[in-house]
N, C-alpha and C positions, 0 to 999 in steps of 0.2 A: 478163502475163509480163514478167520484169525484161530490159534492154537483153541482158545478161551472157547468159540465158536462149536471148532471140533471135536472138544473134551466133552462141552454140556450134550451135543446130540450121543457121544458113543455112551456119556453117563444112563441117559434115558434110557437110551437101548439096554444096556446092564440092568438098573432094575426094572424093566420091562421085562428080559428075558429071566433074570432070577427071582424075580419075584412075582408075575403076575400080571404086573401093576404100572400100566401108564401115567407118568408124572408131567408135570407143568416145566414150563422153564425156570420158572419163577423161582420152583421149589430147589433149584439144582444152585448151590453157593460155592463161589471158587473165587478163590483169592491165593495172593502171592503166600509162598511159604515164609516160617519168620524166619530170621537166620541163623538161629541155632537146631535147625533141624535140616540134615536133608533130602533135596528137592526144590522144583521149581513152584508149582502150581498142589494147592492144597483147596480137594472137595473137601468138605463136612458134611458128614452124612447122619450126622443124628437128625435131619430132614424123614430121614428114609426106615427109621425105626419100627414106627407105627406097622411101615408094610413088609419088612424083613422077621417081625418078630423074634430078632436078637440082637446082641451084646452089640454097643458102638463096634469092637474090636472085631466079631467076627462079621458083620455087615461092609465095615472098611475092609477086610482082610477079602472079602467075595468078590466086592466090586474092584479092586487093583489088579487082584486074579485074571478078572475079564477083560477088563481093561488092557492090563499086557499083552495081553492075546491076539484083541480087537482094533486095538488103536494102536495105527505106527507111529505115532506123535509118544508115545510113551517108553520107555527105555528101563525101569523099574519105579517098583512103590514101597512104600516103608507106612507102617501103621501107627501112631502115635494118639493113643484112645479113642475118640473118635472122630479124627481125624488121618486121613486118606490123604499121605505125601506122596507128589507124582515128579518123578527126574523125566524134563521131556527130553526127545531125541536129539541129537545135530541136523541131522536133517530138517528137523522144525524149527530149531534157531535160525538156519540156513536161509530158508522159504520166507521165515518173517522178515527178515534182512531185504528177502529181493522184493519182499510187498511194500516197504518201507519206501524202496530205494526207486521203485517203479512211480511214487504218486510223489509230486514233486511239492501238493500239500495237505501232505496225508495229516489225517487228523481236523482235516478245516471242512466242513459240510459248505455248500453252494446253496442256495438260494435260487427260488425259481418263483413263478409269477403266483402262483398259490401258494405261496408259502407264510404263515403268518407277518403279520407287519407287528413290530412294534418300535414305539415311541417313545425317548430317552431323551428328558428334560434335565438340563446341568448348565451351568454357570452361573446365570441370573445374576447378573451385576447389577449394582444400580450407576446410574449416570454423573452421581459427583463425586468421585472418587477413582482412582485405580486399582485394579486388580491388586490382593493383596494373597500373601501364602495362601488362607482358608479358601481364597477362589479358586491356588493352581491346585488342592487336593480335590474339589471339587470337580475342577475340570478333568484332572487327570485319569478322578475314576469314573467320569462321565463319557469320555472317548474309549478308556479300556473297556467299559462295561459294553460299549456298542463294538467293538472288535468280537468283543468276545461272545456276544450275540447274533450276530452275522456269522462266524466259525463256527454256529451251532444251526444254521439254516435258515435264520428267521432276515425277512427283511427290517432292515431298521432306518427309520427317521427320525436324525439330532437334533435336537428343537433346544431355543433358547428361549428365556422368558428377559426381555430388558425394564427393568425397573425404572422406566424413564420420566416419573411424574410423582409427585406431593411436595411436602413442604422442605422435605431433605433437599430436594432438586433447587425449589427455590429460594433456600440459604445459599446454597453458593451462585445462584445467579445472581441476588442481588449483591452480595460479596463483592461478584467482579464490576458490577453498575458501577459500588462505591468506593472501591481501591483501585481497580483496575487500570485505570486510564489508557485503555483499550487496548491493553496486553495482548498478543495472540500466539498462539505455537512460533508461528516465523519469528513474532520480535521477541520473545522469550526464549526458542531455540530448546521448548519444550515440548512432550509431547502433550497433546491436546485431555488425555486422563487425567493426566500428573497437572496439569495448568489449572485443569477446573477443581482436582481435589485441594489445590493448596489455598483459593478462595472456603473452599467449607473449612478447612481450619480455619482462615482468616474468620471466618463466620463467626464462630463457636468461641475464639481469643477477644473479637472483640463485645459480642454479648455477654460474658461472663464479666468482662469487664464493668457493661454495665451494670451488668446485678447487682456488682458487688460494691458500685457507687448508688443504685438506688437503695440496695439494704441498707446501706452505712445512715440514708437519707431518714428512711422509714423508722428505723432506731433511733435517730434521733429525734424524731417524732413522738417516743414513747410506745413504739411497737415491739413485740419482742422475737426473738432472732428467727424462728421456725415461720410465724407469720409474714417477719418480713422478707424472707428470701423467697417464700413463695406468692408475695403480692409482687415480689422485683423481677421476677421472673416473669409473670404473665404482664406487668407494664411494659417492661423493656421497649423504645421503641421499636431496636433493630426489629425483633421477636414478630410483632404488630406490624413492619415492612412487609415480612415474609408471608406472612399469612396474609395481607392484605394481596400481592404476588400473585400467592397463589388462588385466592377468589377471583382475579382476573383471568389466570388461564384458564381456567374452568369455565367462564365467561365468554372463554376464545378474545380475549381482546388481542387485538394484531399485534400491535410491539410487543409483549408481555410474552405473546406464539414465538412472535421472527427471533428473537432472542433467545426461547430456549431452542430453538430448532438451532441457530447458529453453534451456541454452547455447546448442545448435545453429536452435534454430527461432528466437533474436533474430538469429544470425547471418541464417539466412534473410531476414528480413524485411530488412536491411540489403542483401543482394545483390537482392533484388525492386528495392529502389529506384535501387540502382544501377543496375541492367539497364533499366528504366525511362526513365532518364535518357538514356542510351547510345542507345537507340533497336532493342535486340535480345532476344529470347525463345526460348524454345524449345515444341517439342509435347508431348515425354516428357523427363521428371526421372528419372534414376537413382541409386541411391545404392548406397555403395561399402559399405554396413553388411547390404544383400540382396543384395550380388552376391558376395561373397568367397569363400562355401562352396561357392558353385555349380558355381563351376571347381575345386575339388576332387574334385567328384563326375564331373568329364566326364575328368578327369586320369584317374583310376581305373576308369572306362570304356576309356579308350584305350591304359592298363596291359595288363586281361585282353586286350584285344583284338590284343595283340603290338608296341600303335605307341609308345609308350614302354618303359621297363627303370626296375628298383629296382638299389639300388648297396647293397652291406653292411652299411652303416649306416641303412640304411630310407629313403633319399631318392630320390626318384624324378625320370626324365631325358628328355629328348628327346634323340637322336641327330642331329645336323643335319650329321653330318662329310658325305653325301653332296650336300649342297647347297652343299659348300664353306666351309660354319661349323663351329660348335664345337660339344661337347654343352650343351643348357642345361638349368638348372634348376627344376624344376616345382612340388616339392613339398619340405619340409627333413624331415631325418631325425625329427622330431618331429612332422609330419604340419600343419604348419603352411603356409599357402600365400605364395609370393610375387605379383610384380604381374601378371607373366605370366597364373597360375594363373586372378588375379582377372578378366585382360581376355577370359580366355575365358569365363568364367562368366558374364560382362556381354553377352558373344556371343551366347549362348545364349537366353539371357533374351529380348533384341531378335532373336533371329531367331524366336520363336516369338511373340511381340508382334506381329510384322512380315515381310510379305512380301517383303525386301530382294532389291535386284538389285545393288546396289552400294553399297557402305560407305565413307564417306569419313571418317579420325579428321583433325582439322585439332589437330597437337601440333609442338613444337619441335624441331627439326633436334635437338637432343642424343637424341633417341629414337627416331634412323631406325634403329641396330642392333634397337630392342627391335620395332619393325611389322614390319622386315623376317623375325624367327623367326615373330613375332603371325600373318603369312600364311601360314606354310607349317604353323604348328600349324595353323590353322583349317580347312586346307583339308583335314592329314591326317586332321582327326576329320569333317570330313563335312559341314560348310558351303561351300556353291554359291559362295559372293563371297569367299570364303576368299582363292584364290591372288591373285582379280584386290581386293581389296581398296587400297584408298587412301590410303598416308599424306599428306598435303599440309603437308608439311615447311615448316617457315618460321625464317628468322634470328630471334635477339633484338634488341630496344629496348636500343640504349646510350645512354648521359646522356652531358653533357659532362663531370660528374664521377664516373665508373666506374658500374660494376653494383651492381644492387640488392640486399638481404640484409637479408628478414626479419626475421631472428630479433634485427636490432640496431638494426631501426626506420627505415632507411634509406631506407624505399621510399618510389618515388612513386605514390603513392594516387591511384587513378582518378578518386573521387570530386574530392579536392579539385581534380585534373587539368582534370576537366572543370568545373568552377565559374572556374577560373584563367583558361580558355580562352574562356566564356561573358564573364568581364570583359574580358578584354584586347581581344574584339569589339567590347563597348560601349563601351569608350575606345579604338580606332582608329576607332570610327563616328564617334563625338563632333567626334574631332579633324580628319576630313574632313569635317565638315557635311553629313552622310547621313542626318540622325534628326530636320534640319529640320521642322516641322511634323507633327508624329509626336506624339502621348501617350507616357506615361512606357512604359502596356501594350506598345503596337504595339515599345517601343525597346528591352523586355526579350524579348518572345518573338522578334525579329529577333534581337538578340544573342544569344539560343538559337542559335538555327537558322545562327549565322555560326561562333560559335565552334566550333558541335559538327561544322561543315561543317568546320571548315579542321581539324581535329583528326583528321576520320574521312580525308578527302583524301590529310591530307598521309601519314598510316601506310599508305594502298590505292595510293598512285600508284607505291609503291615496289614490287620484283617481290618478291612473297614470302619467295622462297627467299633475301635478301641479309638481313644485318642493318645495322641502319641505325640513325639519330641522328636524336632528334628534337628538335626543336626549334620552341617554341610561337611565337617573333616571325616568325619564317620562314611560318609555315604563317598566320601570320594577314594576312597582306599581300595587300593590295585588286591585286597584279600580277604577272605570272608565274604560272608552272604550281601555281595554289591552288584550293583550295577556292573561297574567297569572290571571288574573280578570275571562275569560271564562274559563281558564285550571282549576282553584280551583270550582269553580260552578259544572263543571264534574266532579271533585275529589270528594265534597260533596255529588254529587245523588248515585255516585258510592259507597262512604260509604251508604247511606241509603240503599241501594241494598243489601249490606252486611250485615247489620242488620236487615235486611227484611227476609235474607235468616239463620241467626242464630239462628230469631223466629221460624222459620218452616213455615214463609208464601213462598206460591209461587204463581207466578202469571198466573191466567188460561188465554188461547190464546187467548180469546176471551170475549169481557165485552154484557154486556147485562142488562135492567132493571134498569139502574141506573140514576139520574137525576145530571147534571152539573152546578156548578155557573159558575157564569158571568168569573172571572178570569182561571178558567178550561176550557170553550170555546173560550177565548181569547189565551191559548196555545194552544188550538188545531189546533185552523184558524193558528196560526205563524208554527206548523208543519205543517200546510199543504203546507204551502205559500213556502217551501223549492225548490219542483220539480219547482215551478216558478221562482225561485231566480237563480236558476241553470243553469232553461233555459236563463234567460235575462241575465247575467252573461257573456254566452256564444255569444250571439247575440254583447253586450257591448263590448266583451273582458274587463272584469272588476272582477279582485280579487275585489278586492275594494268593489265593492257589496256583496260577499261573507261574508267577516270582517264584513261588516256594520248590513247583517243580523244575525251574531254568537253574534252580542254587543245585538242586540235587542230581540234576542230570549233567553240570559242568562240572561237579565237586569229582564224582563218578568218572568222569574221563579226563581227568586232571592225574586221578591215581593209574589207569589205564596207559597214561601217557608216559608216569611217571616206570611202568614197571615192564612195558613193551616195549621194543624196539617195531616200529612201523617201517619205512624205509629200507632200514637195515637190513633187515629180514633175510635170511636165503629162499627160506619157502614161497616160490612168488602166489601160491594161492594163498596161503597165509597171509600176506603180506596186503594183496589187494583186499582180502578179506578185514584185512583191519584199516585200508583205506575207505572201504567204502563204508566202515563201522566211523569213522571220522569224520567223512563228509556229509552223512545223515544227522551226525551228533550236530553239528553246523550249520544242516538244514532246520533243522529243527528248536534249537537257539533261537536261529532267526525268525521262525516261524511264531514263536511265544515269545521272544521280545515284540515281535511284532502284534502281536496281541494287546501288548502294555504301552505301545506308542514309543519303543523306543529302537533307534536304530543300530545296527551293529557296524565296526569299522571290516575293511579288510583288510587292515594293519594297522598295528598300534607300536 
């Protein structure tokens, strides 16, 4: 049982026996001391006023009393208004150490066949284009969010949504029809994302083009410039290819299929690899060309059944005026569906795939209008997770040079993102003599593992919902709250370990007898504080807290490191006693980088 554990019952007992009066647990609040007081662990007991009928000071001044007494976990208390500071024992730092040190992943709950399911929708690319920054923040809190929901016991399934149909898709099919001349990954020597995204620019270069020859046309007509750019726009032929495109696949016409099926599965294999690369997957693949009808047919169910209305022109609504929105859109007067339409039909799909308890979509703050209708449609047609469903809203990636766009090429590509990042590792290793006696092997998969560390870090340590600026030289920096800042700290305990084990020390499973400073029980309490960071983490949906505690529990034994002799030591309880505070610190690194999807070296 943890210290926290066996404070709150000896609390109970205290006022129980001084006062009377059996309390909840609920009521019993214990948190870390600050640190200009001391002590370790601080009750508040102005909970317990009510039933002491005195002074904060002398209700705290009652219950330490007892406490000292009662509880060997406690070693003295000091009163600070009402507030009850408790210095726990050696002993109890002792015990926690070997609770730590016994669970190899303490703080991570397991999952068993009753254990809720849920489902964690992220990526959702669309099919003409490549991965860009906003997909790998996407992604990245998509994977960490499922780590970190799993480490709290729940089952989880990664589910993708692929955006593989409308008229975006077929701009750049017909792009490659007409520049193409049958370009493909092999005779290009590209990958198949990157190949199909550079026909949508091709797309979008040369219809602009022609606008801007029909407007020129129309003006000289005696049209004037507002009218004519938007009558050039909807002439265009290219514009009118594409849409004419896409009435065929919707048609199913066979060439119009075989071609985008061709297109779309080079794209495929290009996002495999990138997702590869990244270090994130999914369970279930969805796609947006099986799910689109589907939410038609539950529209139309929930039509007859009185939960929507049709409007005179044959389009059909949802009424949301009583939820204090507006009415939306479901269906268009041509029986055509919008996204809405599509995301229930995607609903559907996965709820009968899956036994979902909870639904978590991880999409852009620009779409909290569109989840927040998404739940109350879901819930009125009949899905259980419907109302409590999930958006996990997150800011955008801004550059130092504006926002990204597509359609003019501008973007910044994951791929090459992370290759940029992967070098800049091995030339700041280089340049600090960290690759010393290293093979060329050991100096690339490190600089894997450094760069994709400071990349993955530096986008998680930020709180979701902000948006924020990234920037690559910042994040690769061997100091301060980084990635490769924690990754080197584990590299270091992991050489101590090494040289711990050359001496012929080893470390027995169990400490006993030994007395702790101040800074040794300051790491203990940050491991212990782990299983809680994990669980509020998961309550939060918050990498972010994860990061923020790997900066604070490496920062912590950086100064440890800096201010103890380990090795050295003559005391050999001592001495293991701060081994085995190092190699927890290291389990545990690894255990919450592992949460964030990133890996740690064992030498840098």
């Amino acid at each position: 049982m943890s210290i926290e554990k066996e404070l709150c019952s000896s609390v109970i007992k205290a006022v129980g026996e001084l006062y009377g009066t059996t309390v909840p647990e609920t009521m019993v609040q214990i948190q870390k001391t600050k640190k200009e007081f001391e002590g370790n662990l601080t009750v508040v007991v102005f909970p317990f006023l009510k039933i002491s009928h005195k002074k904060p000071e002398d209700t705290a001044q009652e219950i330490g009393i007892y406490l000292s007494k009662n509880d060997r976990n406690i070693a003295s208390f000091n009163v600070v208004k009402g507030f009850l500071n408790l210095s726990i024992a050696d002993t109890a730092w002792v015990d926690s150490l070997n609770m730590i040190n016994a669970d190899e992943t303490y703080g991570i709950k397991k999952a068993d066949e009753n254990s809720p399911l849920v489902m964690i929708e992220y990526s959702s690319p669309n099919t003409n284009k490549p991965l860009h920054l906003g997909h790998v923040r996407n992604n990245l809190l998509g994977w960490s969010l499922s780590q970190i929901m799993a480490a709290n016991g729940y089952r989880v399934v990664k589910t993708n949504i692929v955006n593989d149909r409308g008229i975006h898709i077929c701009k750049s099919m017909l792009a490659w029809l007409k520049y193409g001349n049958g370009e493909t990954p092999e005779t290009s020597g590209k990958k198949g994302d990157h190949l199909i995204g550079d026909y949508y620019v091709a797309f979008d270069k040369h219809y602009k083009q022609e606008c801007e020859e029909l407007k020129a046309k129309y003006m000289a007509e005696g049209m004037d410039e507002e009218a004519a750019e938007k009558k050039a726009k909807e002439e265009s032929p290219l514009i009118k290819e594409a849409h004419e495109m896409l009435v065929k696949w919707e048609n199913k016409d066979p060439e119009v299929r075989a071609l985008w099926k061709k297109l779309n599965d080079w794209v495929y294999a290009g996002f495999d690899e990138t997702y590869r690369m990244m270090g994130v997957g999914f369970d279930k693949i969805y796609y947006e060309s099986d799910t689109y009808l589907k939410g038609k047919a539950k529209v139309e169910e929930g039509l007859e059944k009185g939960l929507f209305f049709r409007k005179d022109d044959n389009s059909v609504w949802a009424d949301l005026t009583d939820e204090g929105l507006d009415q939306k859109l479901l269906l268009r007067s041509d029986g055509t569906s919008v996204y809405m339409t599509q995301d229930i039909g995607t609903a559907e799909m996965r709820f009968k795939d899956f036994p979902i308890d909870k639904m978590i979509y991880v999409v852009g703050n620009e779409q909290n209008y569109h989840f927040q209708v998404l739940s109350i449609l879901l819930d009125r047609l009949g899905f259980k997770w419907g109302k409590e469903l999930v958006h996990f809203s997150y800011g955008m990636v801004e550059l130092p040079n504006g926002k990204m766009k597509s359609r003019e090429g501008t973007v910044v590509d994951a791929d090459d993102l992370m290759a940029e990042m992967i070098n800049d590792a091995k030339k700041t290793s280089e340049e600090l003599g960290k690759f010393n006696d290293m093979t060329e092997e050991e100096r690339n998969e490190i600089s894997r593992i450094v760069g994709l560390g400071a990349l993955k870090y530096f986008i998680l340590k930020v709180d979701a919902r902000k948006n924020m600026l990234f920037d690559p030289q910042e994040s690769i920096d061997f100091n301060g709250n980084t990635g490769p800042f924690i990754q080197y700290t584990y590299a270091r305990i992991r050489s101590v370990m090494r040289k711990a084990d050359k001496l012929g020390i080893s470390l027995p499973s169990t400490l006993s007898d030994v007395k702790m400073g101040e800074k040794e029980i300051q790491l203990v309490q940050k491991l212990k504080d782990f299983a809680n960071v994990v669980k509020q983490a998961g309550c939060d949906y918050s990498p972010s807290g994860i990061a923020n505690y790997c900066y604070e529990l490496t920062k912590d034994f950086n100064q440890f490191y800096h201010d103890y002799s380990i090795l050295n030591e003559s005391d050999n309880n001592v001495r293991n006693m701060r081994l085995m505070i190092s190699a927890n610190v290291a389990k545990i690194i690894k255990l919450g980088m592992g949460l964030m999807g990133i890996e740690v070296p064992e030498r840098m």
